[in-house]
N, C-alpha and C positions, 0 to 999 in steps of 0.2 A: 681098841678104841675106848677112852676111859670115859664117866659118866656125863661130865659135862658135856662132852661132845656127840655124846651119844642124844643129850637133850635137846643139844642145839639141832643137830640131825631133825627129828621130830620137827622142831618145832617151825624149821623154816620146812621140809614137806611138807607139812600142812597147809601153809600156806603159799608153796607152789600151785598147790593143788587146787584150792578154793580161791586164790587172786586174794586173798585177805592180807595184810600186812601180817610178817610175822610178831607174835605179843612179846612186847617191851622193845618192840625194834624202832632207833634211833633213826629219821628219816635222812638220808644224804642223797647227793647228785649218782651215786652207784644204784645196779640193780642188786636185790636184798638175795636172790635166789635164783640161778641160774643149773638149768638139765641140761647136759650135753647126752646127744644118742649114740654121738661117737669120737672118742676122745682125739681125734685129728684136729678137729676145730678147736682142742684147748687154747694152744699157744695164740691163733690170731685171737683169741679173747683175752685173754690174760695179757695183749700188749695193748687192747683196745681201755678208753675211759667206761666202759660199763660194770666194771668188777673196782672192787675197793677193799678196804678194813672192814666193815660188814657184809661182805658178801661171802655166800657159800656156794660154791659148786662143787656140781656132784657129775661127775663124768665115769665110764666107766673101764673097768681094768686098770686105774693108776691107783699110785700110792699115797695116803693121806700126806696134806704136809701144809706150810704156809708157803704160800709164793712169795718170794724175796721182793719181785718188783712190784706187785701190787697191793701184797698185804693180807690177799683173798685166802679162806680155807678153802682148798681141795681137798675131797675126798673121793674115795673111789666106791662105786657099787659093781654086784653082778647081776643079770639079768635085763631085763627092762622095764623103767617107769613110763614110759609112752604107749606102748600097747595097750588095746581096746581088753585082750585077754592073757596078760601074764604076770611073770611074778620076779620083782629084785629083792635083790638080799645087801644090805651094808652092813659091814665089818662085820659079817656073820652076829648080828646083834638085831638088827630091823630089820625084818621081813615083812617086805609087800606084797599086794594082790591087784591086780588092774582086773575090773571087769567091765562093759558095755550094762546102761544101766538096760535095756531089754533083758538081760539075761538073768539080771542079780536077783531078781523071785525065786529063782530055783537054783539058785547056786547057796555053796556052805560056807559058810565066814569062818575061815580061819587064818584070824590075823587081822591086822589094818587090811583095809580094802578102800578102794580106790575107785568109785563107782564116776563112767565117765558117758555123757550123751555124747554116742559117736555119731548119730545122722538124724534121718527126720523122723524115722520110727522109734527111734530112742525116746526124741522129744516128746512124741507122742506119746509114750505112757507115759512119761515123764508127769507130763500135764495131766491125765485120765488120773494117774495117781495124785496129782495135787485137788483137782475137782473134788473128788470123792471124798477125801479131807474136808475139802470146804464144806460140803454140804452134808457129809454124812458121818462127818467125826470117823472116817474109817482110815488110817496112815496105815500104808505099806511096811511090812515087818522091817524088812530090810530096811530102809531109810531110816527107823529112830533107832538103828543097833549103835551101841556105842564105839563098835569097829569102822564102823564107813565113813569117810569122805566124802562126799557128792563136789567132782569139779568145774570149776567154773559157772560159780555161782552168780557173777555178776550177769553171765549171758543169759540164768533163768529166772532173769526179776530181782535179785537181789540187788541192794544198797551194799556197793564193797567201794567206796570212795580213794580205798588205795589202790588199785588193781590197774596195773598198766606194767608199763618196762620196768618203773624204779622197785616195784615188789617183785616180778618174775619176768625169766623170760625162758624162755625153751631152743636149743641148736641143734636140727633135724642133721639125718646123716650126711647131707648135701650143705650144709653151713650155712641153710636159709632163717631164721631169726624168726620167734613168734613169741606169744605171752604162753602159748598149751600147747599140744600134740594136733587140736583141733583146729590152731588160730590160724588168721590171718597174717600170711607173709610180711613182716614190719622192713626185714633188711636181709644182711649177710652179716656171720661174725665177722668181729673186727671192724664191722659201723662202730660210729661214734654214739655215746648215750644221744645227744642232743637229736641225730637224727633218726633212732630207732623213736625216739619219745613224740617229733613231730609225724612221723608214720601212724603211730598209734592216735594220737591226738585228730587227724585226718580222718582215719579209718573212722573212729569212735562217733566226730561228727555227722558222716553220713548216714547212719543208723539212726531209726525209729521205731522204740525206744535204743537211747543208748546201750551197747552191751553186743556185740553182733563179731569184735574182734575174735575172742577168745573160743568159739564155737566155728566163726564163719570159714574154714575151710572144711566142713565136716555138714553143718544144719545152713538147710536153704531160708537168707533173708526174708522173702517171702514166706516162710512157714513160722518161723520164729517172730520176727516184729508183731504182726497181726496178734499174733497167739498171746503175745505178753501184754501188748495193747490192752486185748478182754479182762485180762487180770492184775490187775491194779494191788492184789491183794496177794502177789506170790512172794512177792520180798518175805510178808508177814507169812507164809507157809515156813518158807525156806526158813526163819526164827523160830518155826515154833519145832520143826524136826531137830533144833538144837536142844533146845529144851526138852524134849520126850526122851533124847539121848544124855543127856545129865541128869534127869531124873532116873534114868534105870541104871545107871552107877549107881547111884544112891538107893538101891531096891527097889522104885517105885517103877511099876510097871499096867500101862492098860489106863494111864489116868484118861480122863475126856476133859478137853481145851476148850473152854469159853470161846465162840463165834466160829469154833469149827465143828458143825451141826449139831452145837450143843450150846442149851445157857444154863448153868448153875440155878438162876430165875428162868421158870419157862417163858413167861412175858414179854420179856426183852428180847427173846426171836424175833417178834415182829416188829422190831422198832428200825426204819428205815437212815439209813445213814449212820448206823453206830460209830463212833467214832474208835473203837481200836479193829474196827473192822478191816484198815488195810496197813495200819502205821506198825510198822515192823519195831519201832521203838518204846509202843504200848508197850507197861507191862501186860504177863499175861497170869491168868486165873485156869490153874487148872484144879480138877480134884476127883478122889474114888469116892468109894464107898464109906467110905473110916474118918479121910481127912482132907482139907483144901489146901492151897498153895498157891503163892503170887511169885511169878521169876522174873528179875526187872531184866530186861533183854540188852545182852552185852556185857551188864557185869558182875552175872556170875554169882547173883547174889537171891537165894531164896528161902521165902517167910511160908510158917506155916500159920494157917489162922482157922478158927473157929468158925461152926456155920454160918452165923449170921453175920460176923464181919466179913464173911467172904462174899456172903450176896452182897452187900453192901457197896463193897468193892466193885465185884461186877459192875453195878448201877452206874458206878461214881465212870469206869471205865469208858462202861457204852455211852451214859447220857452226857459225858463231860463237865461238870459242873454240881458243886451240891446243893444249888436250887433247885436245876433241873430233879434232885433226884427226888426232891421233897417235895415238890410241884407233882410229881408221880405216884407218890407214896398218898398225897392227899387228895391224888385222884380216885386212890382205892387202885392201880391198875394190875397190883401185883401184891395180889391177898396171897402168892403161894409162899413168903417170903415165911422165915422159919419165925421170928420175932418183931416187935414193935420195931420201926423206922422210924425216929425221930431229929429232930436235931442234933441232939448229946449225942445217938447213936452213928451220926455221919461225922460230928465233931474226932471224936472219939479216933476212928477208922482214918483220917487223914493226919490226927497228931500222931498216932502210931506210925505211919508212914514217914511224914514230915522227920519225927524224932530219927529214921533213920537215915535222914537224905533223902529220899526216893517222892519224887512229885507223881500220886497216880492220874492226872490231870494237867499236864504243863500250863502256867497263864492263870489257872485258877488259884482266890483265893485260896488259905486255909482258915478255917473258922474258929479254931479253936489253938491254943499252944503244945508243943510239945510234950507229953508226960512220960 
């Protein structure tokens, strides 16, 4: 298996796994990423319209190759990616790990892992461990390792607006059709895309909140809808366990995340309705002891800033606006702030931003020009 294919491998499992479109992938009428559990059902899929020039499947015991009629790369793995608790291996190069996220507290990461809610008790720590986050700055180890996967994110709150048939789908040993190992029945290989996609599109509408396919033959609707109801703010969880796992690439480990039970400014604890409190596309403001950091969520892209531009930032965050935060600062309400808050000094912190693209505010003015 030479390197490219070795990346491309990666790149669409991962987004198997998560329902995420895989990155740089060119949207078509084909599915981007298809699992078979058992390489029988290749052929009715490879004569069906769900497979094209960008798709990849991965079935197992065959041989890599391109498929003449369709265009699709096949490749072959051993073991399995659908188990709650096992482990595949491709072209002896990628080696995976599947665990039940119950378990993953005490299990040892070696390797990609693949951490999957297989029932309601899954769920539930699932969520005990998002809670705890929210209000006590406390993230489970496992979740920010930079080995894990968490799948099917769109069924625990997450914002994944590609996730359906055209990013994944899954072909259990019986050649019944789903988006995960977890999902909801869509068809049989060898359906046509159009009516795996109107399956899906059905499914998806009778769920409150959206999101119930890719879980729903695994977590009871009734446990899950309710549960994600309460939390309005897990999409923004599920962003920020990305970020804690791109910062300890990068060495930085143990930081504490603004509005998960922590403020850079202690003041702005109490300010009700903060607004990056649930938007998952807030930047986000973390920082230790030493240094602060702003990571705009989604792309990938993070500043380091000084103390007081980073209170700053916070303010400008939570209170939306650089009236608002001035309106505040001449309230006196947040004497802990490291230095003067002025105009120049909000000016300042938003041309910084501005200069780089990055709105931390959408709608709002900028007061000042870029320098």
């Amino acid at each position: 298996m030479n390197e490219e294919l070795i990346t491309q491998v990666g790149r669409h499992l991962r987004s198997w796994v998560t329902g995420r479109p895989p990155t740089g992938d060119t949207p078509g009428p084909e599915t981007a990423t298809v699992v078979l559990e058992d390489a029988a059902s290749l052929e009715a899929l490879l004569g069906s319209d769900v497979v094209g020039p960008r798709t990849l499947v991965l079935a197992p015991s065959v041989q890599d190759r391109q498929d003449s009629g369709s265009g699709a790369t096949v490749v072959g793995y051993e073991g399995s990616l659908s188990g709650a608790e096992g482990d595949a291996s491709i072209g002896d190069v990628l080696f995976v790990q599947s665990q039940d996220y119950g378990v993953s507290p005490y299990m040892s990461l070696l390797g990609t892992t693949l951490v999957r809610v297989a029932g309601d008790t899954d769920l539930e720590m699932f969520l005990a461990d998002a809670d705890a986050a929210r209000t006590e700055g406390r993230f489970a180890p496992f979740a920010v390792s930079p080995a894990v996967q968490i799948a099917d994110l769109s069924a625990l709150g997450a914002r994944v607006p590609g996730d359906g048939p055209g990013t994944r789908l899954y072909v259990d040993r019986d050649g019944g059709v789903s988006v995960s190992p977890q999902g909801l029945r869509l068809g049989t290989a060898g359906d046509s895309a159009v009516d795996l996609h109107s399956a899906w599109q059905r499914l998806d509408a009778a769920s409150d909140p959206a999101g119930a396919v890719p879980l729903g033959a695994a977590v009871s609707e009734e446990v899950r809808g309710p549960a994600v109801r309460r939390r309005p703010w897990l999409a923004r969880y599920l962003a920020a366990l990305d970020l804690l796992r791109d910062l300890q690439t990068r060495g930085i480990t143990e930081p504490r995340v603004s509005g998960f039970g922590h403020r850079l400014v202690p003041g702005l604890g109490d300010v009700d309705g903060a607004l990056d409190a649930s938007d998952p596309e807030a930047p986000f403001l973390c920082w230790t002891s030493e240094k602060a950091y702003v990571r705009v969520a989604g792309a990938d892209r993070t500043f380091q800033l000084g103390r007081r531009a980073a209170e700053i930032t916070e303010m400008l965050l939570v209170l939306g606006s650089p009236e608002a935060v001035l309106e505040r600062v001449e309230r006196n309400a947040d004497s802990s702030v490291s230095g003067p808050v002025d105009r120049s000094a909000v000016e300042w912190v938003l041309a910084f931003f501005a200069d780089k693209g990055v709105s931390l505010v959408p709608g709002a003015p900028v007061l000042g020009t870029a320098v």
